[in-house]
N, C-alpha and C positions, 0 to 999 in steps of 0.2 A: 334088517330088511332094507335093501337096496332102492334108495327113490329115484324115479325118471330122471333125467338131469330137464333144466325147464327147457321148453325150444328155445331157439334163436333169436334172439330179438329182429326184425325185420331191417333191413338196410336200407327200406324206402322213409324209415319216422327220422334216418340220419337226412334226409334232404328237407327237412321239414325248417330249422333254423337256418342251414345254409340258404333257404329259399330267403328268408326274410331280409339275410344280408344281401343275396345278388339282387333284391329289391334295392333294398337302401345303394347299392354300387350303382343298379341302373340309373337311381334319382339322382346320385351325385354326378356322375356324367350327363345328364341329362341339361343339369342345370349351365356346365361348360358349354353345350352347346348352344341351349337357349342364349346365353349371354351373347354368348357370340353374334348371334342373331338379333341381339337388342331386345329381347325379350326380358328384361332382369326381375321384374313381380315375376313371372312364372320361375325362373331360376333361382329365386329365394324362394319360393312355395316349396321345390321341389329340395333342396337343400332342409330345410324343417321335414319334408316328409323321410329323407333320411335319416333323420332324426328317431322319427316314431319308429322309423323298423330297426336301427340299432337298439333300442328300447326293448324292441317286443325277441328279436333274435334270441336273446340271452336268456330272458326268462322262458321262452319255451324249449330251449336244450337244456335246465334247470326243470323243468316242469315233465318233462319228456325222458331224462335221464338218458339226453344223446349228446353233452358235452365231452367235447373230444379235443385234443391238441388241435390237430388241422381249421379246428372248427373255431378256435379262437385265433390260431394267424390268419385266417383268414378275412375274419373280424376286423382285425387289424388294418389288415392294406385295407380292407374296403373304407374304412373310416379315411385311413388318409386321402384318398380319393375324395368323399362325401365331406370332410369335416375340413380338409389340409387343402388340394388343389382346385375345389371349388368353389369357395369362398372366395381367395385369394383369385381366382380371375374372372369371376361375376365382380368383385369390387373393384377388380384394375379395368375390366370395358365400363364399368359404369359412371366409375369416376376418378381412377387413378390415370388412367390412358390421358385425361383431360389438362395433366401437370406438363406434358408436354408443351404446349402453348406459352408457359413462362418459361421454357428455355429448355435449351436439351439435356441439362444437367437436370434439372428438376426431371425432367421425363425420366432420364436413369432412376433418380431417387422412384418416381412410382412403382417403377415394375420391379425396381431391388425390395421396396417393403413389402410387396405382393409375393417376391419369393422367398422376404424373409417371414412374413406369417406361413405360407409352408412348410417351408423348413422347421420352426418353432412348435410346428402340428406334430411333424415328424419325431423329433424330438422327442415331444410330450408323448407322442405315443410307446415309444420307446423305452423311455422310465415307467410308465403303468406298466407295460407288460413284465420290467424286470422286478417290479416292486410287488405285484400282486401276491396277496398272504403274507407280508413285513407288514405294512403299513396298516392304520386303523381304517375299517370299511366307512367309519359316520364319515371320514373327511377326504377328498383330494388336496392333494400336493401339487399348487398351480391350478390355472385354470380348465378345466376338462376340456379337451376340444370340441365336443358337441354343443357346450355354453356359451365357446369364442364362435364358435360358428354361429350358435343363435343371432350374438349380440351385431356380430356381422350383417348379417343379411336381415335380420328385422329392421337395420338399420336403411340398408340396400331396399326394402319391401317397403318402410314408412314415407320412403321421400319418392322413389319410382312409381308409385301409383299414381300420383298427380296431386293428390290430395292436397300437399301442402304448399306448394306452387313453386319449391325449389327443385332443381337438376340437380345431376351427379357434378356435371361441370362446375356447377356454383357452389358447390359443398366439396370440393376434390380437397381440401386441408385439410378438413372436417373429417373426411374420410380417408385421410391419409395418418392423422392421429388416432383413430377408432384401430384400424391396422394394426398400429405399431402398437399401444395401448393391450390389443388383444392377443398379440404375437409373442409380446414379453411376458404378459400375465398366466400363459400356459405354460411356459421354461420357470415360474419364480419357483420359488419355495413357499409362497403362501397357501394358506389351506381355506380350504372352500368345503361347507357342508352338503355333503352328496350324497341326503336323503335317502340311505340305504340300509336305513334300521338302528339300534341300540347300540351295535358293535360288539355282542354279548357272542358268544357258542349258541352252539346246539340250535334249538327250534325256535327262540327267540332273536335268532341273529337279524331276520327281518322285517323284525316287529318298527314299528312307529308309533310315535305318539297319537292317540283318540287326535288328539287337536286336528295334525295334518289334517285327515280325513276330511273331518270338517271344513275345513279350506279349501277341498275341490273342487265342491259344486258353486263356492263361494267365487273360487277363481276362472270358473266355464261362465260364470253369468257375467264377468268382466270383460272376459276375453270376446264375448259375442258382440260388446258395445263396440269394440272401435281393434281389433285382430292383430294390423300392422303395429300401430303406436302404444296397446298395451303391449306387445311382444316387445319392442325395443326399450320400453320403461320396464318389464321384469330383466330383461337383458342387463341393463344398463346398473339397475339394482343390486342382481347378482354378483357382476364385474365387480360392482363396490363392496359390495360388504365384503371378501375375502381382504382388501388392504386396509378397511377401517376396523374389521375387528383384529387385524395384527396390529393397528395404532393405539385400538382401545387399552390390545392386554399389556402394550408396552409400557403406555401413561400410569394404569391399574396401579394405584400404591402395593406394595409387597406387602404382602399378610408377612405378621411378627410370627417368629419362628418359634 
């Protein structure tokens, strides 16, 4: 007995994640131009909301059963955009532009680290996409550049509000080490746990531990005390632990064979 073949799947649920990314693309442009404009809180606001919708892109073409080649290059540039060229020049108007004042040669160095965490975006984007299905899902290789961007602009977001009475001028070293610190940590080779399950096959590939869970609502009632300065303390955290626990397993005495 011959069965119907199913209909077509509809070509409007294919614009469903692409939508999510030309958000996050919008955000990331967006936040180039707010800088520009001296706006820098709202161009690190808008730089995290990039963030949520590379987040959510993936798991609804995942969810939707509309993941597609095009739909993951496309991903891609959009990220270097939102993660690579907009970090890197919200944090040169905000406070690398400012190394100019000590000398022209200092001024080159700003806008050369500002286009070397780009480039380092770039990069790093470039090895995920060649490595994707080689490598273990629980870890990245380097730092993710939606992390380096976090640790960016949380940092950009904690001191441009006002709150803590310093400028981007006054902190331009400060933010000049955060830069290069976050540019390198994307190209290293160290590994970073990226919360994406057991690493096991099949149906359990994106399980997590009960604990996580527990820790969410733990970590929305932190986040709501103080938004800027706990983002740049989880930032700042995460940064570390990828080179401390490659210090720790170094020291680790050798289990006997």
């Amino acid at each position: 007995m011959d069965l119907e073949p199913p209909p077509p799947r509809s070509r409007g649920i294919y614009l469903l994640p692409n939508l999510f990314t030309t958000c996050g693309l919008f955000a990331g442009f967006y936040a180039i131009i707010a800088a520009a404009n001296s706006q820098f809180t709202a161009a690190a606001i808008a730089v995290f909301v990039a963030g949520i919708m590379d987040g959510i892109d993936g798991r609804v073409a995942r969810l939707t059963g509309t993941s597609s080649a095009f739909g993951v290059q496309y991903d891609s540039l959009a990220d270097l955009v939102s993660f690579g060229l907009a970090p890197a020049l919200v944090m040169y108007h905000w406070s690398l532009s400012a190394l100019k004042f000590d000398g022209g040669t200092l001024g080159r160095v700003g806008w050369a680290v500002a286009f070397l965490y780009a480039a380092c975006a770039a990069l790093r984007l470039a090895r995920f996409n060649t490595q994707v299905g080689v490598v273990d899902k629980r870890w990245f290789v380097g730092l993710a550049s939606p992390a380096a961007a976090g640790l960016m602009m949380s940092f950009v977001w904690a001191f441009a509000d006002g709150e803590l009475g310093w400028s981007g001028e006054e902190l331009r070293y400060v933010a000049l080490a955060v830069t290069l610190c976050a540019a390198l940590l994307m190209v290293s080779r160290i590994r970073y746990w990226s919360f994406k399950g057991s690493g096991e096959g099949g149906a359990r590939a994106d399980r997590v531990p009960f604990a996580v869970l527990l820790i969410v609502p733990v970590a929305i009632a932190v986040l709501v005390i103080d938004l800027p300065r706990v983002l740049l303390a989880v930032g700042v955290l995460y940064a570390l632990s990828g080179p401390l626990m490659a210090l720790w397993q170094r020291l680790r005495p050798s289990e006997p064979a």
